[in-house]
C-alpha positions as MATLAB code, in Angstrom:
seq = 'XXXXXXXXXXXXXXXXXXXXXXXXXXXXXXXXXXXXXXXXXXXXXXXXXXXX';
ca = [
       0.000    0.000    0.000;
       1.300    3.383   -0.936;
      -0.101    6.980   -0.400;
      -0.806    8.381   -3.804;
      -1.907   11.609   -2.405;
      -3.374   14.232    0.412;
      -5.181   17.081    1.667;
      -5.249   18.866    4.521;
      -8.878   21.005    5.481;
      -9.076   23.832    7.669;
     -11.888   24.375   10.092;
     -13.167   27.270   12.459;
     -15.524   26.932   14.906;
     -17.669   28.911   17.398;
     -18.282   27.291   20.969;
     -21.193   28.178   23.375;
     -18.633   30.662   25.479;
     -15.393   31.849   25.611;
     -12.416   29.258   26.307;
      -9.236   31.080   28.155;
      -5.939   29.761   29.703;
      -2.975   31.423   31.448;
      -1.900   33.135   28.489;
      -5.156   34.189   27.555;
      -7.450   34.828   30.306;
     -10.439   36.367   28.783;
     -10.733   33.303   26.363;
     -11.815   33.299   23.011;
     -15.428   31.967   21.881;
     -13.373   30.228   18.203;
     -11.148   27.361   17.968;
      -9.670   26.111   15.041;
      -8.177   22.753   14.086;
      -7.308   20.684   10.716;
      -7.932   17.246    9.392;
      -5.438   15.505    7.164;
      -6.474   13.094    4.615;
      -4.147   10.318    3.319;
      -5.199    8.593    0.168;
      -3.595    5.491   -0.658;
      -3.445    3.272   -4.022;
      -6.237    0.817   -2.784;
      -8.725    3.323   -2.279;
      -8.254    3.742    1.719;
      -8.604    7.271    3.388;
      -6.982    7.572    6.683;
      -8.320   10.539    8.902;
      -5.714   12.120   11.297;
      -6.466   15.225   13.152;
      -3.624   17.883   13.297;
      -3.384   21.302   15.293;
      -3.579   25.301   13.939;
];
């Protein structure tokens, strides 16, 4: 099995209420993470989530 190819999507969301931590107290009501998708030559697509 080889990867023939891949794409990586983008997503922004808005929670119920702000989200904060020590660097940013007040929080933020958006978070944003990506999805990588791995094609291979038998037709599989692996999923693997990623960071911003």
């Amino acid at each position: 099995m080889k990867i023939t190819g891949y794409r990586l999507e983008k997503y922004i969301v808005k929670m119920d209420r702000p989200i904060g931590d020590a660097n940013y107290p007040s929080g933020d009501n958006l978070s944003s993470f990506g999805l990588l998708f791995l094609e291979t030559d038998e037709g599989i697509t692996g999923i693997a989530p990623g960071g911003n």
